[in-house]
N, C-alpha and C positions, 0 to 999 in steps of 0.2 A: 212249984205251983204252976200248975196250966188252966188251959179256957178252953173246950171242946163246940165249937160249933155246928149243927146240921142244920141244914137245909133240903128240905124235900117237895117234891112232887109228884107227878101220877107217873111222873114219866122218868125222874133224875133224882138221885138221893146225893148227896153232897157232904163230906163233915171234914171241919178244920180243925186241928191240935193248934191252937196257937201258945207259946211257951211265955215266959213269966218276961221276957224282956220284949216280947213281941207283943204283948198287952202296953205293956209300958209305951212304947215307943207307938200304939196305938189310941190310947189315950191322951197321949200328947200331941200329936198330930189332931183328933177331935177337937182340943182345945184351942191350939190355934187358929183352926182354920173358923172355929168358934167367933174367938176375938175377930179373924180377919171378917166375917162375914156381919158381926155385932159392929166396925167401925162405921162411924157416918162418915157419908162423904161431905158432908159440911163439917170439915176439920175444925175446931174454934177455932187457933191460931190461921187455920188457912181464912175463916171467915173474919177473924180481927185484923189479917193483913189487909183482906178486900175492906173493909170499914176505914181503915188507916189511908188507904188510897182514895176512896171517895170523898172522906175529909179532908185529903189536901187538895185534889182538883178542886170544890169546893169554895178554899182556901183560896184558891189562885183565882179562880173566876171571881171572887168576892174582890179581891184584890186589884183585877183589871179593871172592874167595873167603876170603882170606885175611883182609879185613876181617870175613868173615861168622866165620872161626874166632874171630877176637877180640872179635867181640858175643857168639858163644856162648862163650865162655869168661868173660868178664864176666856174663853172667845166668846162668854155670852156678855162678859163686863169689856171687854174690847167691842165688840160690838154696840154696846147702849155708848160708850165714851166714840166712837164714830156718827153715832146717828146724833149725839151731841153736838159733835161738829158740823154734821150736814144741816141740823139745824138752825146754828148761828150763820153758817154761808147763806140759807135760806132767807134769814132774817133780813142779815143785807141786801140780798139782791132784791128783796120787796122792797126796801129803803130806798138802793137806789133807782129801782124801775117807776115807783111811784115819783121821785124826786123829777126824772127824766123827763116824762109824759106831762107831769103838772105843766115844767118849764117849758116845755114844747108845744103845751096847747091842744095836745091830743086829747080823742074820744075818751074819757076816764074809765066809760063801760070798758071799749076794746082792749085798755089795758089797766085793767083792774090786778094790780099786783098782789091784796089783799085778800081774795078770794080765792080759796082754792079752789084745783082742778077737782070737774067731776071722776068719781071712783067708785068702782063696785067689784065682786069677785065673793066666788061661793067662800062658804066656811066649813072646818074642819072638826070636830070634837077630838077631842086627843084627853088620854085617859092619864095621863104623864102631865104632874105638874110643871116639872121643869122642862118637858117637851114643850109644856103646852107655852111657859115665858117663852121660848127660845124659838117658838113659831109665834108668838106675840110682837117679838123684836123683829121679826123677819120681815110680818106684814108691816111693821113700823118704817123700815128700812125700802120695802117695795115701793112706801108710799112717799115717803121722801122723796127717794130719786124718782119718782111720777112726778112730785112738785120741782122739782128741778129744773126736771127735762120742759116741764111747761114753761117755767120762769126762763130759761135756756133759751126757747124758743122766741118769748116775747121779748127777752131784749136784744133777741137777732133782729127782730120785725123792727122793733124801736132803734137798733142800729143803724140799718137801712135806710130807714125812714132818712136820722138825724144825718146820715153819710150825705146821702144822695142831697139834702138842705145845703150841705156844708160845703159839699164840690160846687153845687149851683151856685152857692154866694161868692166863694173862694174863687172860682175861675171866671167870675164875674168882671171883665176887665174894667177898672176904674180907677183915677190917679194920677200922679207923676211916678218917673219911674229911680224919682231923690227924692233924699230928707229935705236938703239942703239945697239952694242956689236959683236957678232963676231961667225962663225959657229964650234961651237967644235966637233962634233961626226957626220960621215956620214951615209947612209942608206945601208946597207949589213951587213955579217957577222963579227963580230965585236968580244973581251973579256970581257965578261958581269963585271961590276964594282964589285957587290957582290959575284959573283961565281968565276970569274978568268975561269971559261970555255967559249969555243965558243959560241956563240948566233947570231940568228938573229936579228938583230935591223932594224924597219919595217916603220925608219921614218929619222926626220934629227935635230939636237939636235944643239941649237943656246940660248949660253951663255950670262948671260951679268949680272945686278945691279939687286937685288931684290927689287922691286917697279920698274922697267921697266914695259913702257905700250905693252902690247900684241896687236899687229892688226890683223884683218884680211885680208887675201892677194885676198880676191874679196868678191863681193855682194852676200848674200845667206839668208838663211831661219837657226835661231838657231834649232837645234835640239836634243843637248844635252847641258845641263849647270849646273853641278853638279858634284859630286866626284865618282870615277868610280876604281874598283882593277888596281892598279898598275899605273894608269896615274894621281891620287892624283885629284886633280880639275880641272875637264877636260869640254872645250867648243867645241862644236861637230857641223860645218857649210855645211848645202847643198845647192849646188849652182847649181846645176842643170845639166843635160845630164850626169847623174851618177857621177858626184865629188864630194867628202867630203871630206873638212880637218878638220882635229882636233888638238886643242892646250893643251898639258898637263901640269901638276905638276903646274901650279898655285897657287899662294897664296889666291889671291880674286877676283870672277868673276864679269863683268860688263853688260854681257848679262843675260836674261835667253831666257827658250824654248819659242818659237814663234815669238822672235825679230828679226825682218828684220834689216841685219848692211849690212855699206856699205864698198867700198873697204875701208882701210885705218884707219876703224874704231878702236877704244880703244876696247877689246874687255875682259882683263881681265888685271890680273898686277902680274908681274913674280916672282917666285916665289922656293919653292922645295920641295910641297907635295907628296905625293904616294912614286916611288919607283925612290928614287932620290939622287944623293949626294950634290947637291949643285943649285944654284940657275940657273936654263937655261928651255927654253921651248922645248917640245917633238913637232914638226911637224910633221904631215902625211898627205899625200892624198891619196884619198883610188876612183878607180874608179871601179863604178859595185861592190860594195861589196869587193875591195879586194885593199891592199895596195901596192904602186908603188911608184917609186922613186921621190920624189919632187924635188929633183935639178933641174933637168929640168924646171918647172914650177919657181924656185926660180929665173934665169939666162934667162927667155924668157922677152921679151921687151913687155913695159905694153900695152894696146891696147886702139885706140882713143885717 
C-alpha cells in the first residue's frame, strides 16, 4: 500500500510516493503533535498543586493572625489590670493630698485633689472592634498618667510648702539643750573656776547626770563634731540666718559633721571633757560669727 501526493503550480509540479510505513509513522506524528497542541496549559494537577499552595499560605496567615489576636488580648488584659493599679495609686494620692491640704489650712481651690485635670485631644474612628478597646484602653491609660502627673505635681507644691513650714519651725531655736537637770552658770562676767579671776563666760552652763542625753534645741546642718581647746568634745549646729550653737565638754558624741538633726534630737551624752569641773553642758549661740546670750532663746516659746 502506498499514498501518492502532488502538489502543483503554474510554475512547479511536485509528487510524493510516500510507502505504507511512512504513512504510519505520519500519521502518528499528526497525532501527537495533535494531543501536544490539544494540552492546556492549565495542567489540573499543576492548577491543584497551585490551589494546594494557596490554601496553606492561607492557612498560615489565618494561623499568625490569630496568634497575633491572642498576644493582643493578653497585653490588652495586662494592660486594663495596670491601669487597675494606676487607679487605686490615684485613689490614694487624692486621699492623701486632700488629707494634707485640709491639715495644713491651704486654699481647698488650689489643691483640690478631687477634681480632675482638664483634657482634650481629637478622636479617632477605627473600624476594628478590638482596635478600637485596645485604643479605648490606651486613651484610658493617657489619661491616667495626665492625672498622675497633675497629682505628682500638687504634692510637690504641697511638699514644699509643708517642707519649707517644717525647717522654719524645726530650726526655730527654742529650749534647753537637756531633758533633764538644771541651769548652773549664766552668760556674762562671771569667777573663772580655775583662776578665781574675773572672766567672760560666752555661753550658758546646764548641769545635770553624766550620761545625760544632749539635744539639740532646733534643726540644722552638723558642723563641727570632735574635740576642740577648752570645750573638750564639742558639737558645733548651723541652723541657718547666721545661728550656731554649740554644745561642749561632752563625753561621747552622737553626731558627726554633715548630719542633718532635728530639733529634740540626742545629739551627744553629757559629760566633763576640756576645761571642766564636773559633769554639765557649755551652750552657746553665736549669731554672724559672734556669741550672744541664749537665755533668751532658751525661755522663748517653741514655734508650730
Amino acid at each position: 500500500m502506498s499514498l501518492t501526493l502532488v502538489i502543483r503550480s503554474k510554475k512547479i509540479r511536485l509528487r510524493y510516493n510516500l510507502s505504507k510505513r511512512q504513512l504510519i509513522a505520519a500519521v502518528v506524528v499528526t497525532l501527537g503533535l495533535t494531543l501536544i497542541a490539544g494540552r492546556s496549559t492549565q495542567d489540573p494537577a499543576d492548577a491543584q498543586a497551585r490551589v494546594s499552595f494557596a490554601q496553606t499560605g492561607l492557612i498560615k496567615q489565618k494561623e499568625e493572625v490569630e496568634l497575633l489576636k491572642e498576644t493582643t488580648q493578653q497585653q490588652l488584659t495586662g494592660m486594663l489590670m495596670k491601669l487597675g493599679e494606676m487607679q487605686g495609686q490615684l485613689h490614694r494620692l487624692n486621699a492623701l493630698g486632700e488629707r494634707l491640704a485640709s491639715e495644713s489650712g491651704l486654699n481647698s481651690e488650689e489643691f483640690n485633689f478631687s477634681e480632675l485635670p482638664a483634657m482634650g485631644g481629637p478622636s479617632h474612628d477605627m473600624l476594628d472592634t478590638e482596635v478600637q478597646a485596645a485604643s479605648d484602653v490606651m486613651l484610658q491609660i493617657e489619661k491616667m498618667l495626665a492625672q498622675l502627673d497633675s497629682k505628682t505635681k500638687q504634692l510637690q507644691a504641697l511638699e514644699s510648702i509643708l517642707l519649707n513650714h517644717h525647717i522654719e519651725a524645726q530650726s526655730y531655736l527654742a529650749g534647753r539643750p537637756i531633758n533633764s537637770g538644771w541651769l548652773s552658770s549664766y552668760y556674762g562676767v562671771r569667777k573663772d573656776p580655775f583662776t578665781g579671776m574675773p572672766a567672760m563666760h560666752k555661753g550658758l552652763d546646764f548641769a545635770g547626770q553624766e550620761g545625760d542625753a544632749v539635744v539639740a534645741t532646733g534643726a540644722g546642718l552638723v558642723t563641727w563634731a570632735g574635740e576642740r581647746y577648752g570645750y573638750g568634745n564639742l558639737v558645733e549646729i548651723e541652723h541657718g540666718n547666721g545661728l550656731v550653737t554649740r554644745y561642749g565638754h561632752n563625753k561621747e558624741l552622737e553626731v558627726k559633721v554633715g548630719d542633718v538633726v532635728t530639733k529634740g534630737q540626742a545629739i551627744a551624752v553629757m559629760g566633763s571633757t576640756g576645761r571642766s569641773t564636773g559633769a554639765h553642758v557649755h551652750y552657746e549661740v553665736m549669731q554672724h560669727g559672734r556669741q550672744i546670750d541664749p537665755l533668751p532663746f532658751v525661755y522663748r516659746k517653741s514655734q508650730g
